[in-house]
PDB file of N, CA, C and O in Angstrom:
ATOM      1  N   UNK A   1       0.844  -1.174   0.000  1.00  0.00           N
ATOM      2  CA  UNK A   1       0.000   0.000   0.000  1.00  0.00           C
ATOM      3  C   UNK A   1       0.891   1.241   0.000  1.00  0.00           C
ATOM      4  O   UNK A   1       1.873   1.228   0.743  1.00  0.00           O
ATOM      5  N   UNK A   2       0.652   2.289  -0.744  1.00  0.00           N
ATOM      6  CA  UNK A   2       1.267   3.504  -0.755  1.00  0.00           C
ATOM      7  C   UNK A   2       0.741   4.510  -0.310  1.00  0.00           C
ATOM      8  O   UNK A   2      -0.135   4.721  -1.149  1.00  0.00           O
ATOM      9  N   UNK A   3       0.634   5.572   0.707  1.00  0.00           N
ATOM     10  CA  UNK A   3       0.339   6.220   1.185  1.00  0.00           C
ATOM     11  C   UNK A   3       0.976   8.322   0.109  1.00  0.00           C
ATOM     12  O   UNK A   3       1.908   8.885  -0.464  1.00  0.00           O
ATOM     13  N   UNK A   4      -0.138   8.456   0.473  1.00  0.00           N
ATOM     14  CA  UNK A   4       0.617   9.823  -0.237  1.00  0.00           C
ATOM     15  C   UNK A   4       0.533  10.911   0.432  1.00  0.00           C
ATOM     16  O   UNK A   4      -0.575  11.069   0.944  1.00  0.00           O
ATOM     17  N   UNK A   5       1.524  11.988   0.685  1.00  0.00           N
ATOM     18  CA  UNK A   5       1.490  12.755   1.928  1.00  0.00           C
ATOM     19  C   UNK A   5       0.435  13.903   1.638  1.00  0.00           C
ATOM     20  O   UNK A   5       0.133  14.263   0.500  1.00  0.00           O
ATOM     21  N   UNK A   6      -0.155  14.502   2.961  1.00  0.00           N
ATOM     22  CA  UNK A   6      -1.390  15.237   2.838  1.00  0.00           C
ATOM     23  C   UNK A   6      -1.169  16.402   1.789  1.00  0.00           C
ATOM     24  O   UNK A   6      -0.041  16.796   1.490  1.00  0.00           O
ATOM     25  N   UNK A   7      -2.740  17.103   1.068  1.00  0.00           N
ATOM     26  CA  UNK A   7      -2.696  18.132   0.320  1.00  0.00           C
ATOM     27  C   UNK A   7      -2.054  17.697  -0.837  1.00  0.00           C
ATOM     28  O   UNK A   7      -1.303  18.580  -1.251  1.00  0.00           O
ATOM     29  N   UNK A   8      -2.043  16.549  -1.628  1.00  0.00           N
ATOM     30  CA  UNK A   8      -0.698  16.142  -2.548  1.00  0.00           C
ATOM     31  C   UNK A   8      -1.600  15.818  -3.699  1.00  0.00           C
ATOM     32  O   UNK A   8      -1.221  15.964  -4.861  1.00  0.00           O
ATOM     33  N   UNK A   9      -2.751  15.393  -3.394  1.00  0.00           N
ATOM     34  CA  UNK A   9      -3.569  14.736  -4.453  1.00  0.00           C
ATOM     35  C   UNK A   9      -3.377  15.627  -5.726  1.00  0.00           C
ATOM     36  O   UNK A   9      -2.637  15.175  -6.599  1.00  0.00           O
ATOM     37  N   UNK A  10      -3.941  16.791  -5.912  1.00  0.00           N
ATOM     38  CA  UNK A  10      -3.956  17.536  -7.078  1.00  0.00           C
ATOM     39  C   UNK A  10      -2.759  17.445  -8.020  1.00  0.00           C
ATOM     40  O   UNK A  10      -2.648  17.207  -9.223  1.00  0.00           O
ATOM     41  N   UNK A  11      -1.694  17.787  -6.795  1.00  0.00           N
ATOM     42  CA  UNK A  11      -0.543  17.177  -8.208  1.00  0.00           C
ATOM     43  C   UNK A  11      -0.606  15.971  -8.405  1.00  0.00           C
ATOM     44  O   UNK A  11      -0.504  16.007  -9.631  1.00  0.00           O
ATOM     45  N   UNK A  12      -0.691  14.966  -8.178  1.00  0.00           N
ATOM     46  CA  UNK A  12      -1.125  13.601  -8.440  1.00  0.00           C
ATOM     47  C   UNK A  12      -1.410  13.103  -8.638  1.00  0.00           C
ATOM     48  O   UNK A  12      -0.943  11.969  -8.741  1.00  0.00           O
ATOM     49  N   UNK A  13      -2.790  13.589  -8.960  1.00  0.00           N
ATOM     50  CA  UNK A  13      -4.177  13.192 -10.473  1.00  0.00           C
ATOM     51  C   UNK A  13      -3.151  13.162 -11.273  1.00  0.00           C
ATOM     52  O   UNK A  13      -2.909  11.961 -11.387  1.00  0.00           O
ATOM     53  N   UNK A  14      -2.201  13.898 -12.061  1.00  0.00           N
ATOM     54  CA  UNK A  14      -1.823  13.655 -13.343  1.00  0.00           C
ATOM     55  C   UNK A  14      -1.432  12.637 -13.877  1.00  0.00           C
ATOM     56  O   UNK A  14      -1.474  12.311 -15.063  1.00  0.00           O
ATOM     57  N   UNK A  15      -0.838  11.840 -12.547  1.00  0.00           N
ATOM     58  CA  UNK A  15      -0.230  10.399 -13.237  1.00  0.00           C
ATOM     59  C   UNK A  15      -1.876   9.349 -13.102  1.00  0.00           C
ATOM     60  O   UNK A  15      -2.012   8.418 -13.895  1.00  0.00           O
ATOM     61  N   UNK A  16      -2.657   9.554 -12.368  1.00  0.00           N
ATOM     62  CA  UNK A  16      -4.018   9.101 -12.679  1.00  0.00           C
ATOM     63  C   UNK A  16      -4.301   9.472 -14.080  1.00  0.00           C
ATOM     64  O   UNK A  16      -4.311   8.575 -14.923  1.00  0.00           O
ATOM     65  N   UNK A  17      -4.550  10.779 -14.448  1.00  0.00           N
ATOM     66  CA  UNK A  17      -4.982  10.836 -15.511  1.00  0.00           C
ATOM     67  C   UNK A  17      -4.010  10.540 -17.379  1.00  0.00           C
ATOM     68  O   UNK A  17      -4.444  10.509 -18.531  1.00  0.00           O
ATOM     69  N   UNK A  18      -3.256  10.456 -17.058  1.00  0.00           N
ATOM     70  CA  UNK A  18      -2.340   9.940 -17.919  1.00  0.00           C
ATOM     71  C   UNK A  18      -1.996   8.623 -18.179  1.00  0.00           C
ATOM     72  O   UNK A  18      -1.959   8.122 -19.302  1.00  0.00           O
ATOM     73  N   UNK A  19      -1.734   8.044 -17.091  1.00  0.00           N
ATOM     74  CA  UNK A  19      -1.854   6.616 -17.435  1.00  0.00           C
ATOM     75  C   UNK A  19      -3.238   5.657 -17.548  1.00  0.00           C
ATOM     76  O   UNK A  19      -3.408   4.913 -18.513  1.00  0.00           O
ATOM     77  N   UNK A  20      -4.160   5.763 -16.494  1.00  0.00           N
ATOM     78  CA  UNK A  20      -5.215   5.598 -16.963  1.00  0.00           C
ATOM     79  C   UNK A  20      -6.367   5.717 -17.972  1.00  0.00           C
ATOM     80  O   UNK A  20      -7.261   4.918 -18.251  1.00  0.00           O
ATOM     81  N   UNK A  21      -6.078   6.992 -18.456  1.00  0.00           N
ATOM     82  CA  UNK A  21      -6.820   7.338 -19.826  1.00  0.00           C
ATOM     83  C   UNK A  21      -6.478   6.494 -21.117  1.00  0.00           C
ATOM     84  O   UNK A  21      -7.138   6.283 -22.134  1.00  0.00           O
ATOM     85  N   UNK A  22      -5.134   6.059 -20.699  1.00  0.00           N
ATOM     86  CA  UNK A  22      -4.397   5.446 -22.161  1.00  0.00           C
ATOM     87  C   UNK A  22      -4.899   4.331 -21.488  1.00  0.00           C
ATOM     88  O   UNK A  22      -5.199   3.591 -22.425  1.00  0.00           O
ATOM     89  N   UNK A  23      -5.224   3.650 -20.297  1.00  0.00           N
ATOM     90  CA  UNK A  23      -5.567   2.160 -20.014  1.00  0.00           C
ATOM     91  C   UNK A  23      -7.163   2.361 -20.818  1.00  0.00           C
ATOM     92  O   UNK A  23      -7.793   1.863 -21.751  1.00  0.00           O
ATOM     93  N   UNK A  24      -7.275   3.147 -20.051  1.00  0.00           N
ATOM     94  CA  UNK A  24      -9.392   2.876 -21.082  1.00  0.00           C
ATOM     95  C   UNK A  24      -9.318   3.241 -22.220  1.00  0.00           C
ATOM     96  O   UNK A  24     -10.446   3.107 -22.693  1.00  0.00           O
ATOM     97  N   UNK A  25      -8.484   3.729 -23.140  1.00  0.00           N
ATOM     98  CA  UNK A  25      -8.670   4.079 -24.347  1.00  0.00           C
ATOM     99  C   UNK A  25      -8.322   2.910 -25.132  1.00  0.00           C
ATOM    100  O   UNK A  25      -8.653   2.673 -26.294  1.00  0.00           O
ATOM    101  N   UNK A  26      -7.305   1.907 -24.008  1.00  0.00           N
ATOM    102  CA  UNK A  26      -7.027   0.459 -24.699  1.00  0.00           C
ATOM    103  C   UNK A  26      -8.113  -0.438 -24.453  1.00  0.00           C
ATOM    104  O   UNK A  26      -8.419  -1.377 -25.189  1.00  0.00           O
ATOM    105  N   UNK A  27      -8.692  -0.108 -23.372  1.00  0.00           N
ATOM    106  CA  UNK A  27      -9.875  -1.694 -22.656  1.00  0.00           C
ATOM    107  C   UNK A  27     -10.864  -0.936 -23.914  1.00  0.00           C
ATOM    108  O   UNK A  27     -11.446  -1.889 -24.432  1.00  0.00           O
ATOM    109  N   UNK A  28     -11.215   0.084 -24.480  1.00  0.00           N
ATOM    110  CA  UNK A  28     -12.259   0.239 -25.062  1.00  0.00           C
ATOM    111  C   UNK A  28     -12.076  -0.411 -26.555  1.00  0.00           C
ATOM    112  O   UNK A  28     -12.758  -1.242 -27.154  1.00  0.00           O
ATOM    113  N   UNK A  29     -10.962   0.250 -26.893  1.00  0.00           N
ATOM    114  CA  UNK A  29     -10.497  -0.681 -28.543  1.00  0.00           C
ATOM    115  C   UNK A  29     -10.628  -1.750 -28.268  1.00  0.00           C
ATOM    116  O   UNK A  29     -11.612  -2.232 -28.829  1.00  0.00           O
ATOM    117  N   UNK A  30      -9.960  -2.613 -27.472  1.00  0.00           N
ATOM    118  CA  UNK A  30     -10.017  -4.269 -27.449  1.00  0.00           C
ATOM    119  C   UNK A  30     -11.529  -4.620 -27.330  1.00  0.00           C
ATOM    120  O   UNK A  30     -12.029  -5.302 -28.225  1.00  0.00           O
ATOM    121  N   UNK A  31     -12.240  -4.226 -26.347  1.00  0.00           N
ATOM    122  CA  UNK A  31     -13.647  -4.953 -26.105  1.00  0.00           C
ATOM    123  C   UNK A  31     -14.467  -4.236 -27.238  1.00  0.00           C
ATOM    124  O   UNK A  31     -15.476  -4.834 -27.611  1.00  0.00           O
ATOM    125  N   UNK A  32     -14.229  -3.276 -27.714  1.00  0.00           N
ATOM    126  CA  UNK A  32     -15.159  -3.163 -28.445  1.00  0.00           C
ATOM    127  C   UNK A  32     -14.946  -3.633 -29.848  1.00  0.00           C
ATOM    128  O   UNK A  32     -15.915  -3.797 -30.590  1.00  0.00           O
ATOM    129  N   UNK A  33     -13.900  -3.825 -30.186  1.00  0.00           N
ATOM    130  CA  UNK A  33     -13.382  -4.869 -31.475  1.00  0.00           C
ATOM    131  C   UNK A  33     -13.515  -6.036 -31.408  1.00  0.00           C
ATOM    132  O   UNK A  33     -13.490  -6.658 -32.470  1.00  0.00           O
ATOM    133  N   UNK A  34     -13.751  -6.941 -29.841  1.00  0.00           N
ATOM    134  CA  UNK A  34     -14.185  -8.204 -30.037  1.00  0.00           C
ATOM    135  C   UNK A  34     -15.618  -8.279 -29.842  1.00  0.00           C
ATOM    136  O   UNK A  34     -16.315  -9.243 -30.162  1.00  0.00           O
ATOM    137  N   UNK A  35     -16.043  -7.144 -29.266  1.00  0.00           N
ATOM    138  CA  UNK A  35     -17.874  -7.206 -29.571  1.00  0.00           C
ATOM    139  C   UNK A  35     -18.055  -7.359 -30.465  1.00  0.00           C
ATOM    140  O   UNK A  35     -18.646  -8.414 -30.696  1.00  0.00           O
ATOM    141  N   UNK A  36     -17.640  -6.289 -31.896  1.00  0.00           N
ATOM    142  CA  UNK A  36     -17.933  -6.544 -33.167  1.00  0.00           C
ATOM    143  C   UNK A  36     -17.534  -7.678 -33.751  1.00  0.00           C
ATOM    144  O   UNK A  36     -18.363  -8.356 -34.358  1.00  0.00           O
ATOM    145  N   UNK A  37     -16.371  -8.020 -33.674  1.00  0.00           N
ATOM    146  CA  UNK A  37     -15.845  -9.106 -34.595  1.00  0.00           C
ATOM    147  C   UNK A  37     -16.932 -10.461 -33.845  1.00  0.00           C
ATOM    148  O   UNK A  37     -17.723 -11.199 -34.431  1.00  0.00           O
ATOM    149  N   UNK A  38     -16.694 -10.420 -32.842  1.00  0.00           N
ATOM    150  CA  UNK A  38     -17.800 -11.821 -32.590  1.00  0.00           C
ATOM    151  C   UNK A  38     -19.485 -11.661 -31.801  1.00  0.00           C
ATOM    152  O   UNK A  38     -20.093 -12.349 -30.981  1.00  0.00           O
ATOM    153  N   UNK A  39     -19.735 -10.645 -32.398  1.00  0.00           N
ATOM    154  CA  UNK A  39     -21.102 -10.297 -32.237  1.00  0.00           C
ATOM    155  C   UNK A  39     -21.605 -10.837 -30.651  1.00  0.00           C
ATOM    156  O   UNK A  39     -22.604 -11.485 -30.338  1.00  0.00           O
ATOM    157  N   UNK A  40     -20.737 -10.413 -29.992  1.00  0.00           N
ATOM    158  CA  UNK A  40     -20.923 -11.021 -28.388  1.00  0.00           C
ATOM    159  C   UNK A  40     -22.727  -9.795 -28.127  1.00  0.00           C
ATOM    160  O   UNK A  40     -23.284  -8.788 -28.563  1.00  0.00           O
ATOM    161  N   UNK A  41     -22.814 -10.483 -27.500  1.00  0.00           N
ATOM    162  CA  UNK A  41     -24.309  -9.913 -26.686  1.00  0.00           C
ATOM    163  C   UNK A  41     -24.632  -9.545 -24.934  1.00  0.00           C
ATOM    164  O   UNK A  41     -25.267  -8.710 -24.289  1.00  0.00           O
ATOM    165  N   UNK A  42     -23.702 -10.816 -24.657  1.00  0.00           N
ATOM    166  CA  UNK A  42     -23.729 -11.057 -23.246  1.00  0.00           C
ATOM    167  C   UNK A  42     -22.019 -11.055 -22.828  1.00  0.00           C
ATOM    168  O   UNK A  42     -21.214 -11.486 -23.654  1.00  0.00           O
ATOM    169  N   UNK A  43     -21.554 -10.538 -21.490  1.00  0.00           N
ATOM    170  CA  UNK A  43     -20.187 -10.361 -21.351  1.00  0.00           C
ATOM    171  C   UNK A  43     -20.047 -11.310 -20.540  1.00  0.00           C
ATOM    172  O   UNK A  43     -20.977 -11.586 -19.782  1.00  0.00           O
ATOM    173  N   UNK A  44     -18.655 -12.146 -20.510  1.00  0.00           N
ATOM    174  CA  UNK A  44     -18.422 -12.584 -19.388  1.00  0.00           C
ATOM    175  C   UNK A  44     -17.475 -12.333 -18.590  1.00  0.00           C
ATOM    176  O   UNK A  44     -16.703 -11.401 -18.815  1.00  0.00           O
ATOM    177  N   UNK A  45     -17.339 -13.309 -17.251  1.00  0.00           N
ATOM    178  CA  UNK A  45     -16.288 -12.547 -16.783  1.00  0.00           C
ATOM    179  C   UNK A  45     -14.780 -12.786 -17.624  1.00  0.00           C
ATOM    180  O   UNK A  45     -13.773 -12.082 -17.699  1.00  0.00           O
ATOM    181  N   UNK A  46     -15.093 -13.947 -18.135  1.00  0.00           N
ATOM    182  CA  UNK A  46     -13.797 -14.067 -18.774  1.00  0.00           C
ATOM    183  C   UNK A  46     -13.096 -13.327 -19.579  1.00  0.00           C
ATOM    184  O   UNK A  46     -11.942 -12.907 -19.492  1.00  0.00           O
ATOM    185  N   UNK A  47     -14.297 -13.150 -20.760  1.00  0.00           N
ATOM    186  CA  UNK A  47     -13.646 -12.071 -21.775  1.00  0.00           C
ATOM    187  C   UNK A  47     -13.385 -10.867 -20.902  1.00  0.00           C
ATOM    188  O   UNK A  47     -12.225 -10.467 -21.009  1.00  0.00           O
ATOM    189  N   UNK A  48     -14.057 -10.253 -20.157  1.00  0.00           N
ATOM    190  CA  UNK A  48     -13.859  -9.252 -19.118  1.00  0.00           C
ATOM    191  C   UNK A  48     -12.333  -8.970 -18.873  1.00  0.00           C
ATOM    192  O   UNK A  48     -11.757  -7.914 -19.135  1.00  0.00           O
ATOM    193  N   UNK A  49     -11.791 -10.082 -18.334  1.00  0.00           N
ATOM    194  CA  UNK A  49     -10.816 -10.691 -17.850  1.00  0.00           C
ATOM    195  C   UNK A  49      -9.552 -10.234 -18.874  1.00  0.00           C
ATOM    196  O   UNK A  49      -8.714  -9.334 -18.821  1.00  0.00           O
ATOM    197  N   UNK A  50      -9.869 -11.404 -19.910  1.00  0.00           N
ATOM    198  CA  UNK A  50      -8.160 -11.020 -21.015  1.00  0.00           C
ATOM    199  C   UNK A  50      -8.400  -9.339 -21.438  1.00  0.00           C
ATOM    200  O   UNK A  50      -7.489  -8.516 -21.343  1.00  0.00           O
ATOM    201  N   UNK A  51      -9.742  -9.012 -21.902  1.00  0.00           N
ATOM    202  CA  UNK A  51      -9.659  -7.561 -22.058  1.00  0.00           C
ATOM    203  C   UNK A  51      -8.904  -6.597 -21.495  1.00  0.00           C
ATOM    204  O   UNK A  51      -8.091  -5.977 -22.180  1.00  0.00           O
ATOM    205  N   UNK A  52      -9.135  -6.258 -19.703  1.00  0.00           N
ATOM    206  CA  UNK A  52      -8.070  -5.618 -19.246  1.00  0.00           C
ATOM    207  C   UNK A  52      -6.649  -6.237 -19.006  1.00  0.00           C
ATOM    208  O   UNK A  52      -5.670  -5.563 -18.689  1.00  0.00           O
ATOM    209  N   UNK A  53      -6.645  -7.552 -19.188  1.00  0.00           N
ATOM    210  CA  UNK A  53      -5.389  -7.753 -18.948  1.00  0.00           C
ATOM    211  C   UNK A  53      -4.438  -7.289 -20.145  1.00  0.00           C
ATOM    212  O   UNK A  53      -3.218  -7.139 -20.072  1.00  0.00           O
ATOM    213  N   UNK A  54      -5.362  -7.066 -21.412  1.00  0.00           N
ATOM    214  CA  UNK A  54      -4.655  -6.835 -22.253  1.00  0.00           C
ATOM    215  C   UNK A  54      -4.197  -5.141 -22.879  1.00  0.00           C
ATOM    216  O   UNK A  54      -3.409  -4.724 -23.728  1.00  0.00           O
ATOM    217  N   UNK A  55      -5.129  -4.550 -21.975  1.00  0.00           N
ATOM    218  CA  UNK A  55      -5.344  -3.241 -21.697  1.00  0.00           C
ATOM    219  C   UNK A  55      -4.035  -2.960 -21.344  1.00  0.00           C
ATOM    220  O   UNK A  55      -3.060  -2.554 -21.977  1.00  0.00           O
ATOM    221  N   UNK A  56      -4.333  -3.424 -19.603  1.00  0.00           N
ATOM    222  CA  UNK A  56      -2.868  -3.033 -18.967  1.00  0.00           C
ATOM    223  C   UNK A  56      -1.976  -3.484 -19.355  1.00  0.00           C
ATOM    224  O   UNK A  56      -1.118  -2.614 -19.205  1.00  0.00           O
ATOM    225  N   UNK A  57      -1.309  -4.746 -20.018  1.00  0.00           N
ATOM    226  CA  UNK A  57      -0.453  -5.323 -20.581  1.00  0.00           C
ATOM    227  C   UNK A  57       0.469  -4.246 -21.590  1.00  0.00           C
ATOM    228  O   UNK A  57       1.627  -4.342 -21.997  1.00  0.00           O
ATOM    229  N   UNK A  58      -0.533  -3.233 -21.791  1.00  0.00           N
ATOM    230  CA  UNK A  58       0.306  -2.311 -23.362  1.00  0.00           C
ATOM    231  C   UNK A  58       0.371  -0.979 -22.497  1.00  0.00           C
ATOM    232  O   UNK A  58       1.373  -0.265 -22.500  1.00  0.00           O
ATOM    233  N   UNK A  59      -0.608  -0.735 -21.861  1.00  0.00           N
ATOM    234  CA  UNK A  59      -0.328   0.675 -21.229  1.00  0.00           C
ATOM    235  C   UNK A  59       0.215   1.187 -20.083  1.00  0.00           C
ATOM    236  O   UNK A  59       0.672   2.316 -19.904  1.00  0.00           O
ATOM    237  N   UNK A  60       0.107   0.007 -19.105  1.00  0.00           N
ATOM    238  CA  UNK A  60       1.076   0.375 -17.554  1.00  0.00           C
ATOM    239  C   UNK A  60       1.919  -0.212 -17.312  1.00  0.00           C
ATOM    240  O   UNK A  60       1.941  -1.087 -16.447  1.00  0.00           O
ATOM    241  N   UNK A  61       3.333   0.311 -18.412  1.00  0.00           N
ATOM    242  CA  UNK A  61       4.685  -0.461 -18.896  1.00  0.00           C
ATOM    243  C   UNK A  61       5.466   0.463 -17.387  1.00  0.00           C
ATOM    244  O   UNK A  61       4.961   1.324 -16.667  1.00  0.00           O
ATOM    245  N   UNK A  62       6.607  -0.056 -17.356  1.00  0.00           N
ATOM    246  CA  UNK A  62       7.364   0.626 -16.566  1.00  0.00           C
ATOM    247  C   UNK A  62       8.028   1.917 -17.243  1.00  0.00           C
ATOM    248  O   UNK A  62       8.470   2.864 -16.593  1.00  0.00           O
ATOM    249  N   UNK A  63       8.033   1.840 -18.384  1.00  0.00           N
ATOM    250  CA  UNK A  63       8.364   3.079 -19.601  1.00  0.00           C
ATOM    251  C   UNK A  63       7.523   4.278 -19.416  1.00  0.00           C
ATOM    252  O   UNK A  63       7.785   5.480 -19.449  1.00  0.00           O
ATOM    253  N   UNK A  64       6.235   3.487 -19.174  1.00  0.00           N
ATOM    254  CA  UNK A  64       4.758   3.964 -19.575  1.00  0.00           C
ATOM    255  C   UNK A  64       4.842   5.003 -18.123  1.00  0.00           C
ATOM    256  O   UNK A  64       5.082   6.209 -18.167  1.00  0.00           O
ATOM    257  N   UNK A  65       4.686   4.523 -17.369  1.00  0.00           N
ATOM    258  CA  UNK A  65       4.939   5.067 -15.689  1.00  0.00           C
ATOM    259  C   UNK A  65       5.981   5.956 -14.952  1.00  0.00           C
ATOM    260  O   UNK A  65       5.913   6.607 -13.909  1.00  0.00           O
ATOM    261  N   UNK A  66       7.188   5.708 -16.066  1.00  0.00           N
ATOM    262  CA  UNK A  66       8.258   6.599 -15.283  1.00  0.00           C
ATOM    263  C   UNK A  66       8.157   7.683 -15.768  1.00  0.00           C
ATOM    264  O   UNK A  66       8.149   8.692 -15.063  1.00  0.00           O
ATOM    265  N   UNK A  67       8.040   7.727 -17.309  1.00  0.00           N
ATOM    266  CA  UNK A  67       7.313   8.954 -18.506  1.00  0.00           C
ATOM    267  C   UNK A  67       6.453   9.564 -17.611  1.00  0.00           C
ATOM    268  O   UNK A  67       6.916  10.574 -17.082  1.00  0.00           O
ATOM    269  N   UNK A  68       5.033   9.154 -17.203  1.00  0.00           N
ATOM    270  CA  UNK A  68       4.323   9.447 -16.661  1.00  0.00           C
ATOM    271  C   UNK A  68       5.069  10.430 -15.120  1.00  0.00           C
ATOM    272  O   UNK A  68       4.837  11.625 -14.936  1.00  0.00           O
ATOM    273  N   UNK A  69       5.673   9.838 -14.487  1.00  0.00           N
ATOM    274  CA  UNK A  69       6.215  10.542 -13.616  1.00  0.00           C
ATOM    275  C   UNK A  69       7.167  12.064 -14.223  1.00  0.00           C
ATOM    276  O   UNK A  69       6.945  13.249 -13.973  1.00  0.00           O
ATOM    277  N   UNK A  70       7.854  11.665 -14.767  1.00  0.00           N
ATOM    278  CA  UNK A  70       8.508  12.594 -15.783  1.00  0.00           C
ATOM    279  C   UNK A  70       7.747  13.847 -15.494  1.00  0.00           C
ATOM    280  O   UNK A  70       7.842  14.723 -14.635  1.00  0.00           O
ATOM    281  N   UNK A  71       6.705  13.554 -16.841  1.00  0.00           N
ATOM    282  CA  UNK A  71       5.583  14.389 -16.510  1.00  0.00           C
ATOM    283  C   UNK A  71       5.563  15.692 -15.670  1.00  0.00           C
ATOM    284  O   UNK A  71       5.750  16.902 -15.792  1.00  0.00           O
ATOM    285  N   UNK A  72       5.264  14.847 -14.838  1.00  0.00           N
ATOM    286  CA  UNK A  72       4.571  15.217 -13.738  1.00  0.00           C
ATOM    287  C   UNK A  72       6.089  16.101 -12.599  1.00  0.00           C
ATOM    288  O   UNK A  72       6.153  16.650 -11.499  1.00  0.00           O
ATOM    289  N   UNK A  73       6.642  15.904 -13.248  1.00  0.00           N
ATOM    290  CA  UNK A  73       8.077  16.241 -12.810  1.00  0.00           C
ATOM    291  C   UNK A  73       8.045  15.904 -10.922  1.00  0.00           C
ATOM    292  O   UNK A  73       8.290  16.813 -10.130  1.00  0.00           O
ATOM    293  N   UNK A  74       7.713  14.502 -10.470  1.00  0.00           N
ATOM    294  CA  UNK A  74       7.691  14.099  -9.435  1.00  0.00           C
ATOM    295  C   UNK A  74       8.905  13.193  -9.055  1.00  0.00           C
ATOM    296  O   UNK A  74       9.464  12.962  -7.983  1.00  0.00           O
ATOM    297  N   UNK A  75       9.129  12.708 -10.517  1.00  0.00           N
ATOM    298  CA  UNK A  75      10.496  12.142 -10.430  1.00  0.00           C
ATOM    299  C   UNK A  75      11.231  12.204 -11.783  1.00  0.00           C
ATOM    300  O   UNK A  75      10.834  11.903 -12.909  1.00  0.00           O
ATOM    301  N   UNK A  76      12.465  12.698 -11.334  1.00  0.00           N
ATOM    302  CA  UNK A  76      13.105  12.742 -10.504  1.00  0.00           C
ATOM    303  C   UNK A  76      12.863  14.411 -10.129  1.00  0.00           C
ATOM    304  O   UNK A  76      12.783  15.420 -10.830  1.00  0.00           O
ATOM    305  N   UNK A  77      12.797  14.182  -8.820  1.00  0.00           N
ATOM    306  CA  UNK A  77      12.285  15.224  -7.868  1.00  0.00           C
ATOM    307  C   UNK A  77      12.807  16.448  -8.005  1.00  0.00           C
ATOM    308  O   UNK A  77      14.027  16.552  -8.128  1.00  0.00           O
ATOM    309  N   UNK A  78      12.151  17.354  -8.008  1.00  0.00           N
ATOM    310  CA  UNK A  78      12.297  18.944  -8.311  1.00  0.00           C
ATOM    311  C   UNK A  78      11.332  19.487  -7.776  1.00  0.00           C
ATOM    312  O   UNK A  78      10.218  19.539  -8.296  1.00  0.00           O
ATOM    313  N   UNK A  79      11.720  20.113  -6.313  1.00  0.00           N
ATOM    314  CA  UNK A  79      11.257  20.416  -5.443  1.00  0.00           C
ATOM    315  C   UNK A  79      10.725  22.096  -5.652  1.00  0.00           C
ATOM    316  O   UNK A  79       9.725  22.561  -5.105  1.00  0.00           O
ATOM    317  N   UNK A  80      11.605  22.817  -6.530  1.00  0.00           N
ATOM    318  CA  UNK A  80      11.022  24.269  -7.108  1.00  0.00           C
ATOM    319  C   UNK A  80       9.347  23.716  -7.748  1.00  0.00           C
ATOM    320  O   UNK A  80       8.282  24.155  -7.315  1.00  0.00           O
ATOM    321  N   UNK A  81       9.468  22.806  -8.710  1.00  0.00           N
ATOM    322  CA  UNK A  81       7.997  22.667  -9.278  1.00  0.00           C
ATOM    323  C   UNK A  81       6.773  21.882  -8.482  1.00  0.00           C
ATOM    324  O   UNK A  81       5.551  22.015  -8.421  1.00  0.00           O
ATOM    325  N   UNK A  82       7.644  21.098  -7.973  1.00  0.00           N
ATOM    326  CA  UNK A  82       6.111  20.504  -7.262  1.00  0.00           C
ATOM    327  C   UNK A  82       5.766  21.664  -5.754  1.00  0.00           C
ATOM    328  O   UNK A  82       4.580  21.826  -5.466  1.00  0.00           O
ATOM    329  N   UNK A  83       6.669  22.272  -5.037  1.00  0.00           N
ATOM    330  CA  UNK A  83       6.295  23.169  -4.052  1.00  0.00           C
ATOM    331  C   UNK A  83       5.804  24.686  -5.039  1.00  0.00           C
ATOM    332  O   UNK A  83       5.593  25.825  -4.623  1.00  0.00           O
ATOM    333  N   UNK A  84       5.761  24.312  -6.009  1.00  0.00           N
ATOM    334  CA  UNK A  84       4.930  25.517  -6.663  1.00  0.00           C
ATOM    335  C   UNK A  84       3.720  25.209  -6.856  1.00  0.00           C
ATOM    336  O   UNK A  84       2.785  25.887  -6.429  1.00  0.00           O
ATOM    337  N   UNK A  85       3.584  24.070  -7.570  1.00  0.00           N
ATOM    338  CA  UNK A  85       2.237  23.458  -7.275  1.00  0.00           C
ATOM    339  C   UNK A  85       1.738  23.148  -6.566  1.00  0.00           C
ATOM    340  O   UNK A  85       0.560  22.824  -6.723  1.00  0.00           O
ATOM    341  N   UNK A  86       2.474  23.062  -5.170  1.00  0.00           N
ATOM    342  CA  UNK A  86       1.681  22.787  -4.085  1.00  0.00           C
ATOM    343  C   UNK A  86       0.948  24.057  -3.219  1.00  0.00           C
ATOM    344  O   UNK A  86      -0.034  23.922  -2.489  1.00  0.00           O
ATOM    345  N   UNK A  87       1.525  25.062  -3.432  1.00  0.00           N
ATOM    346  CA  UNK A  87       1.226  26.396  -2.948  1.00  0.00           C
ATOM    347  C   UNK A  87       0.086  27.011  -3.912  1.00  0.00           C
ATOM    348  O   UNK A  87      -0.346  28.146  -3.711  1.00  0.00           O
TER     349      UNK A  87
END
């Protein structure tokens, strides 16, 4: 479990919203390309299943995440920008 220190969230959505957006923008291509291609009707958990695995499989790389941090200039740490954003 990771704990994140108080007042921090706001800068911190970004790596939420960055990596996650690219995860649903993948779970949506995949499931919705095997809806069509096999005219599914009913979901299961299975297909459920390889879908995000295949989601996350392409989008929450360790590449994918440190970029993401990058970003966010949280790491490697630069304490001028994130105490600017924190103020």
């Amino acid at each position: 479990m990771i704990t994140l220190p108080s007042h921090t969230s706001h800068v911190l959505q970004l790596l939420y919203a960055l990596c996650l957006k690219s995860f649903k923008t993948a779970f949506r291509k995949e499931s919705n390309g095997a809806m069509a291609k096999n005219n599914y009707i009913e979901l299961d958990k299975i297909m459920l299943t390889r879908w995000i695995d295949k989601a996350l499989n392409q989008t929450l790389t360790k590449k994918n995440i440190t970029s993401r941090f990058r970003t966010t200039e949280i790491w490697p740490l630069n304490p001028k920008v994130t105490d600017k954003k924190l103020n």
